[in-house]
N, C-alpha and C positions, 0 to 999 in steps of 0.2 A: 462231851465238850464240843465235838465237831460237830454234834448236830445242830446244838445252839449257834455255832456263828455259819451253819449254813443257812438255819433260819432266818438271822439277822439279814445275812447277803439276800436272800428270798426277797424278803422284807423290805428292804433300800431299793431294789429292782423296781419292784411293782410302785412302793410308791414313786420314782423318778419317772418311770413312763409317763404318767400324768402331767408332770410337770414338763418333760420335753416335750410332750405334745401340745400344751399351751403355747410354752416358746414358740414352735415352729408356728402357729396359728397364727399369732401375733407377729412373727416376721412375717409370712406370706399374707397377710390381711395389711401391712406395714406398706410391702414392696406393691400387692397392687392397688393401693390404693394412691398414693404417691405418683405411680406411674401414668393412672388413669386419669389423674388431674395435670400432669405435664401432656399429655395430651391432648387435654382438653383447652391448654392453654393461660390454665391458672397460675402456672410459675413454672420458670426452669429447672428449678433445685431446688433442693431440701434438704436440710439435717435434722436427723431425729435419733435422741437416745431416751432407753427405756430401762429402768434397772427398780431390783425388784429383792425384796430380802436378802441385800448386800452385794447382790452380784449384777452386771450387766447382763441383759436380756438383750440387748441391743445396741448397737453407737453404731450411725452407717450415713452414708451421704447419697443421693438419689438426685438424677440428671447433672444438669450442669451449673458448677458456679459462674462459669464466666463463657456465657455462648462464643463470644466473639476468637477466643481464645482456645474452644473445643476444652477445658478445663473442668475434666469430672467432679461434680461434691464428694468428698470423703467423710470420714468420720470426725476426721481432722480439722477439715476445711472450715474456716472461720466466716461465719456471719455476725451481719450486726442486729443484736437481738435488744436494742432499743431499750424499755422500761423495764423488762426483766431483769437489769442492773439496779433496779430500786432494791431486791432484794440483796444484794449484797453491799449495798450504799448500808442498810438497817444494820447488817451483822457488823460492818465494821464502827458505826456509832454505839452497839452495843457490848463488843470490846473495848471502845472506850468509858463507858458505862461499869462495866466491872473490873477496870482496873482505875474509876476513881478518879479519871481527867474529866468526865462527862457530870451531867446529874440529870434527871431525868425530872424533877422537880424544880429544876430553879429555870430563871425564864431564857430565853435565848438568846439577849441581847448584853446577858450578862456574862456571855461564856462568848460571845465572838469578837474576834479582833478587829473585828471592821464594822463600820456605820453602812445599815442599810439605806437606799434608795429612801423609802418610804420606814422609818421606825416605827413598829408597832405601839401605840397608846398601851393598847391593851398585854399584859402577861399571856406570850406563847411561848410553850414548852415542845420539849422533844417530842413526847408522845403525841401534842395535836403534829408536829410535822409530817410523822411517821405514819399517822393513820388519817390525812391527808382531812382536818379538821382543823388547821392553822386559821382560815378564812382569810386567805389572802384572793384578791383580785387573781381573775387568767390575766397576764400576758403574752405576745407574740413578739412584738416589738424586741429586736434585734436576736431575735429565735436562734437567726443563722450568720452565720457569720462566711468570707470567700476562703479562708485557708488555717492551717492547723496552727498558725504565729499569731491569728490574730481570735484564738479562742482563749478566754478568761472569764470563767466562770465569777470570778472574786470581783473583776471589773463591772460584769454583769449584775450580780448583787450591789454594788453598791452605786451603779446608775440604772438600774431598773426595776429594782424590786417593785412589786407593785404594792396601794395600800391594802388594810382590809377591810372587809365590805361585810364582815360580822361578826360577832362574839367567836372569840374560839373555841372548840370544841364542841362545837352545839351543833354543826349540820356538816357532812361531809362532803366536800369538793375534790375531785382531784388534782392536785397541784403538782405540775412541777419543780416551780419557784421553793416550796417545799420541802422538797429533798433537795433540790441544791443546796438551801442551806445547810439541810443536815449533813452535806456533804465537806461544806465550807466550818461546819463544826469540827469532823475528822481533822481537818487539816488545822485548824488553829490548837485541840488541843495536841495534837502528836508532832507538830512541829512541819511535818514533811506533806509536799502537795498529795491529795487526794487522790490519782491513778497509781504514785507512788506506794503511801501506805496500804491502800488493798492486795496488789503486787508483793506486796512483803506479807502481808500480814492474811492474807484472805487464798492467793493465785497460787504461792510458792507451796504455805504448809498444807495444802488439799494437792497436790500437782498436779494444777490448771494450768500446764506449762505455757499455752499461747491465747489466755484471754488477756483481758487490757481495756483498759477505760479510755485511752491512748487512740486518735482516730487516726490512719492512712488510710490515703487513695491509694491502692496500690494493688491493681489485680493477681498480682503473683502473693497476696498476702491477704485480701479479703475479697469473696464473692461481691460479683455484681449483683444490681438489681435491675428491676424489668416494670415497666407498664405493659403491658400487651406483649410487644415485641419488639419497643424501643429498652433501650437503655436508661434508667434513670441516674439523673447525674448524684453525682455525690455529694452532700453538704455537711459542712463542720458545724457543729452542734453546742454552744455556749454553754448549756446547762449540763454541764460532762457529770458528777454525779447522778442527774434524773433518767440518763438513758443514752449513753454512749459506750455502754460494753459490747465488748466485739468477742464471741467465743466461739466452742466449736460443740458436736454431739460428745468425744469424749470428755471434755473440759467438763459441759454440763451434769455428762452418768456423778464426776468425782465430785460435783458439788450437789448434788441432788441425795446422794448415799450418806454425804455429809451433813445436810440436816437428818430423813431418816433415820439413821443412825446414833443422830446428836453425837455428834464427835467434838470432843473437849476442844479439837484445834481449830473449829470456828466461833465456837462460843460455847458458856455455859449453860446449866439446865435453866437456870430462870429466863434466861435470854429467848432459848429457845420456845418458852414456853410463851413467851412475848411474841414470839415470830410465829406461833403456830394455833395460837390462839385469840379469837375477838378480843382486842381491846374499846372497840368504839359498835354502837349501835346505831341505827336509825329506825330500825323494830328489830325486836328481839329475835324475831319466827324467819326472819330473812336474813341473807350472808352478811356479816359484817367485818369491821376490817381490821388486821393485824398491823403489829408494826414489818413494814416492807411488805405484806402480802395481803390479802384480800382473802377471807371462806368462798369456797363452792362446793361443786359435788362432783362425784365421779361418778356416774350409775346410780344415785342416789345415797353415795358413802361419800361422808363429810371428806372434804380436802382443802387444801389451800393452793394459790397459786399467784401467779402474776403474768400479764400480758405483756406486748411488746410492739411497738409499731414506729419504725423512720424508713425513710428514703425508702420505699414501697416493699419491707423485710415485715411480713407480719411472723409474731412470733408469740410462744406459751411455756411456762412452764408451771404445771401442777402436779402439789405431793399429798398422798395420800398416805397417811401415817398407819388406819388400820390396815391395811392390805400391804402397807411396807417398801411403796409402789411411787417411784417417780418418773413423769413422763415431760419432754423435751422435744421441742419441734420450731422450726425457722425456716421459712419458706422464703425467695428471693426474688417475688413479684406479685401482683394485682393485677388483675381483668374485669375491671366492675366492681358491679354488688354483691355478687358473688363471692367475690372471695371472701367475703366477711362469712363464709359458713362453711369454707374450705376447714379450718385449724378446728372448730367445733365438730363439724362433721366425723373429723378423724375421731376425737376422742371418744364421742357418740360409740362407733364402731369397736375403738379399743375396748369400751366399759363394756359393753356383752360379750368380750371373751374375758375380760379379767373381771370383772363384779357384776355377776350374772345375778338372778336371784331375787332382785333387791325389792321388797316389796312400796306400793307406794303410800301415802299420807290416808287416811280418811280424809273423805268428803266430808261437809258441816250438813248435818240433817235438816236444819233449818234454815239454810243459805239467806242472805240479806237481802231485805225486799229491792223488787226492782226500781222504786222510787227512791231509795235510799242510794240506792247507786247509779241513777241517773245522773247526777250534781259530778262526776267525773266522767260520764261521755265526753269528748276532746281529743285535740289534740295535746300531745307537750312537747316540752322541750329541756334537753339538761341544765343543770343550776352551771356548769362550766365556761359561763361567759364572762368576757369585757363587760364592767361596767363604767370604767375611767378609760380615756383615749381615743383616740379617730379608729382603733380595731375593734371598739365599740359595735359598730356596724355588722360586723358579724353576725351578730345574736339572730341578725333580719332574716338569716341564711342558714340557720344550724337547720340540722335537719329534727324532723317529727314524728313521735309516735302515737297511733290514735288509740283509744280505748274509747270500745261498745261496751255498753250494759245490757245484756240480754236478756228477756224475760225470765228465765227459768234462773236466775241469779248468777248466770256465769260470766266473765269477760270473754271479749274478743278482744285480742290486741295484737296489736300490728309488730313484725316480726323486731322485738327488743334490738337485733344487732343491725338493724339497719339494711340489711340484704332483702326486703320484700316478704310478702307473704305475711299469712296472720295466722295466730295461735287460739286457740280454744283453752281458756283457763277455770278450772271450778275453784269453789271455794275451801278452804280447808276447816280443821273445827275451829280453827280461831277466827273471829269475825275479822270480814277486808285483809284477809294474807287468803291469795290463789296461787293455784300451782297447775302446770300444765298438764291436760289431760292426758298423754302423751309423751312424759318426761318428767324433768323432777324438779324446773327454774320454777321460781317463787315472784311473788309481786304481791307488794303492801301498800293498800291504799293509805297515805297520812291524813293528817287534819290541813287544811289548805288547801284540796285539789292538789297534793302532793302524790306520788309515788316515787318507792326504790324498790328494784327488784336485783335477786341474788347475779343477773346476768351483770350488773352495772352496780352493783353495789358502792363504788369508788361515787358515786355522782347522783341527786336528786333530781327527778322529773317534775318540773311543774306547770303547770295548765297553761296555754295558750289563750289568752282573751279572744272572744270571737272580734272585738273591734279591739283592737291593741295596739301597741309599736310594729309589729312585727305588720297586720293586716294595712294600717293607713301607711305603713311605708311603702309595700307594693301599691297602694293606689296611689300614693304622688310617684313612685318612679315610673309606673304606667303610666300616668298623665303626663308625664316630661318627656315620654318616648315618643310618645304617640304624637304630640305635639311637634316637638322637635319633628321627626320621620316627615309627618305632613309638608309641614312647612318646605323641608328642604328640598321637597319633591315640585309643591305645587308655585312656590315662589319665581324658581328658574324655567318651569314647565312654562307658566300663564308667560314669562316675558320672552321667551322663544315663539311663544303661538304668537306676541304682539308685532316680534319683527319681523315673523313668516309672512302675517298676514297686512305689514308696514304702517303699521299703525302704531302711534305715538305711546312710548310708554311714561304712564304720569309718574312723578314723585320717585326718578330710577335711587335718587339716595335714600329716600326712605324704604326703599324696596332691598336696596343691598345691604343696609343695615339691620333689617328684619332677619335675612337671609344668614350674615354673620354673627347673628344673637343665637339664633337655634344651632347654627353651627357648633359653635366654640361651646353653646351648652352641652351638646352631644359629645364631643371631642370630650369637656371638662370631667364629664362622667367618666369616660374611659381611662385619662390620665389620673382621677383618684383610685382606681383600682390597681393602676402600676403603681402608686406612691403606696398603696398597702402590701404591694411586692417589693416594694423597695426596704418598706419599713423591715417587714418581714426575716425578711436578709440583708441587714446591717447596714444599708446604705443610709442611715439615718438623714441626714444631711439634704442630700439628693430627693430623697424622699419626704422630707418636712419641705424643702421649696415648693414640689408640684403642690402639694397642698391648697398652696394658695391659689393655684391657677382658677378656681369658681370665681373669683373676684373679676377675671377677663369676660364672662356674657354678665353681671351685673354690673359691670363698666358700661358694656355695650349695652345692653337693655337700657342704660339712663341716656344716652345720646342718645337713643334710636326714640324714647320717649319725649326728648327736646325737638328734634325734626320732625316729627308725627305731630306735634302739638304744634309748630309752627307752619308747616305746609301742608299737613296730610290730615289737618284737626277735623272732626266729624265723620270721616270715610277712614271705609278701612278697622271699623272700630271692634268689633266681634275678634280680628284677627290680631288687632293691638293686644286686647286684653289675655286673648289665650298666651300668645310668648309670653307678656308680662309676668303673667301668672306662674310659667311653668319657669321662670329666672328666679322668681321671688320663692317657688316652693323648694326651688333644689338648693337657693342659699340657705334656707328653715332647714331642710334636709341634713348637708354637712353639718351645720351648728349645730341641730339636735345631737347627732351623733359626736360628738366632739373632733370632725374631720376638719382641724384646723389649726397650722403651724403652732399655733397659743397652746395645743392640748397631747400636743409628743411630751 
């Protein structure tokens, strides 16, 4: 009998070495890599928790939350982890799901107590909310708001919703407007506001004792955040369901073990199984999306997770149910382009000490001829834009990703998260789905010169027209620049050389009124992009007036065409037609774009 439970003790020994030698790897692989990027400037602070077949392997805070205050990150210490609160916005609409206030099938205009901005024509259900296939319009417009009195989500839904701008369910967008409402569903069927009921229902029974959908400024209560080495201010966030959770590394270990695990007191198994599994495609071979969470991979084992990004906090959290394995990270600044490969990076790293092994895809023996995959050499751009409104303009400025087609049938494509650099992608045995030579991110070419790839799966890629919206708007704003710039140089120039040199200057009105046309057109450019900061953050108001302000150089341009034609008619006329031109392209300009008090 004693030899049996010596062997046993043997037995437990040898196999725990193994496993505290992991741990330790993973902490020391944790700490310096954390440290090596506060050094380099990427962020002050971090929290990261890591827990792993029930137990914490980790919960810990690294550098500083709040420089200015010498304020260590702990474990404790609360960040704001932005959209990573989508996933708990789901669990608490799918508690009400199973107990019967919710329906997952009936439309959602028929479950909310309040009229949207814009009412859906078409039947949306929970599920397109949740797996962010609504097809509602982006909005920005009144994004942010100056203080924690004057955030209303409820407000906001019912003067901003945006319309939609396609069938639901049929192509994937990420939306905020989205889960806000599914959040505004929470609160209409449970009675009680939405940071309240998750608090009760979500925070308490896991004991998340200090997250909160609830926003303070309040550096003794949440980490600052950083651009480089400034402070970023802090803003109140309207759409509080989509991404205003504030937690910590332990909060997260207790709600990460609690899917994991499927514990009855966040939800049930079907629920889970909703949350943990594709409900929406856009190919089949590529990540698709759950409700509250999005597939990906961890080392090449299936996972799920959800990102996180406000006020310069980028943040992650993905679970990986075969391995048992949840991992948690929130970083409290930016430095560039870079940092978008900081939170990948790490995981990178993590997945070769915890999902070593993994082997990769077959290559397609026959890979797709190169003329077959020329028709998607380009650039693109994500389907997540304004299509209604003066923040329209946007679109002109998202940024791009290009895909080569190489001869030997591979992609090149330029680096998916935006941080620079390009990938080498072959193709797999499914034709048009590649995956990186090098890694395990996926990309499917669609029909349309579309792509989605498992990096971005929340959002569709599509082709850039070589002559488009996006190419003839940099060429009138460069012609109005340039224009303008000239002008305002050589106008004042040539009438200083006339009276250095005392010499009569002709037509000085028609000359000042030239001068005040490129002016105020240059000025007017600058004041629509603070009426898109205005808009931006709440200033509604303020920011629909400047709006109008384009109308002051096409005021002037028509006087300055009435004196020109009466004293200045025949001379001069090269230099008439260029201002005219670049008054008349920038009034076309706004209008195209709908930057104009008629289109708030």
């Amino acid at each position: 009998m004693k030899t049996g439970w010596v062997a046993m003790v043997v037995v437990l020994l040898f196999t725990a070495v193994p496993v505290q030698a992991q741990e330790q790897e993973v902490r020391t692989y944790t700490e310096s890599y954390i440290e090596e990027q506060i050094q380099e400037g990427s962020f002050h602070g971090a929290s990261v928790s890591i827990v792993q077949d029930g137990e914490v392997v980790l919960s810990e805070g690294y550098g500083f939350a709040n420089v200015q205050n010498q304020t260590e990150a702990e474990g404790d210490t609360l960040f704001r982890a932005g959209s990573v609160g989508k996933s708990m916005t789901a669990a608490a609409v799918l508690q009400l799901v199973e107990d019967g206030a919710l329906s997952l099938e009936a439309p959602i205009t028929d479950m909310l107590s309040i009229t949207l901005a814009n009412e859906p024509e078409e039947t949306v259900t929970i599920p397109d909310l949740l797996t962010h296939t609504a097809g509602f319009d982006e909005t920005v417009i009144e994004f942010y708001t100056d203080s924690l009195e004057n955030v209303s989500y409820t407000r906001f839904l019912e003067e901003r919703t945006p319309r939609l701008k396609r069938e639901p369910g049929t192509e994937v967008e990420y939306s905020n407007v989205g889960l806000t409402i599914a959040g505004q569903l929470v609160e209409d069927a449970s009675g009680v506001p939405f940071p309240e009921y998750v608090n009760e229902n979500i925070f308490e029974p896991l004991g998340m004792e200090n997250s909160s959908f609830e926003q303070h400024e309040d550096p003794s209560w949440v980490s600052a955040s950083y651009v480089g080495g400034e402070v970023f201010p802090y803003s109140y966030f309207h759409m509080v369901p989509a991404g205003s959770i504030t937690t910590s590394a332990d909060d997260m270990a207790r709600y990460m073990t609690a899917h994991l695990e499927r514990d009855p007191a966040l939800a049930s198994e079907n629920s889970y199984t909703l949350m943990h599994e594709p409900q929406f495609h856009m190919h089949e071979d590529v990540a698709g999306m759950n409700f509250g969470h999005y597939e990906s991979q961890f080392g090449g084992v299936d996972a799920v997770r959800h990102d996180g990004a406000i006020d310069a906090f980028l943040s992650s959290m993905i679970l990986v149910p075969e391995l048992d394995l949840g991992i948690f990270i929130s970083t409290n600044g930016v430095n560039g382009l870079d940092s978008q490969r900081v939170i990948p990076d790490f995981l990178d790293g993590l997945a070769e000490i915890l999902a070593p092994g993994v082997e990769q895809l077959e290559t397609a023996d026959n890979p797709t001829d190169q003329s077959e995959l020329d028709s998607y050499t380009g650039s693109y751009t994500m389907n997540r834009t304004n299509e209604y409104g003066p923040l329209s303009v946007m679109q002109v400025f998202n940024p791009t990703i290009s895909v080569e087609a190489e001869s030997d049938g591979s992609l090149l494509v330029e680096d998916l998260r935006f941080s620079g650099g390009w990938t080498a992608m072959e193709e797999t045995m499914t034709p048009l789905v590649f995956q990186e030579e090098e890694g395990y991110e996926k990309l499917a070419l669609l029909e349309g010169e579309r792509f989605v790839s498992s990096v971005h799966p929340m959002m569709v890629f599509e082709k850039v027209p070589a002559v488009g919206e996006r190419t003839i708007s940099y060429v009138v704003l460069g012609f109005i620049g340039a224009v303008s710039v000239f002008f305002l140089l050589v106008i004042p120039v040539r009438g200083l050389y006339r009276i250095i040199r005392r010499r009569k200057v002709p037509n000085k009105s028609h000359r000042i009124l030239a001068f005040f046309t490129v002016f105020t057109l240059l000025l007017s450019a600058g004041v629509l992009t603070a009426a898109v900061q205005l808009l931006v953050y709440g200033s509604v108001t303020a920011g629909t007036f400047m709006l109008a302000v384009p109308l002051v150089p096409l005021l002037l341009a028509l006087i300055y065409a009435l004196f020109w034609r009466r004293a200045d008619f025949g001379k001069s006329t090269f230099g008439f037609i260029l201002i005219q031109t670049a008054v008349v392209l920038f009034a076309a300009f706004a209008l195209y774009w709908q930057m104009t008090p008629f289109h708030v």
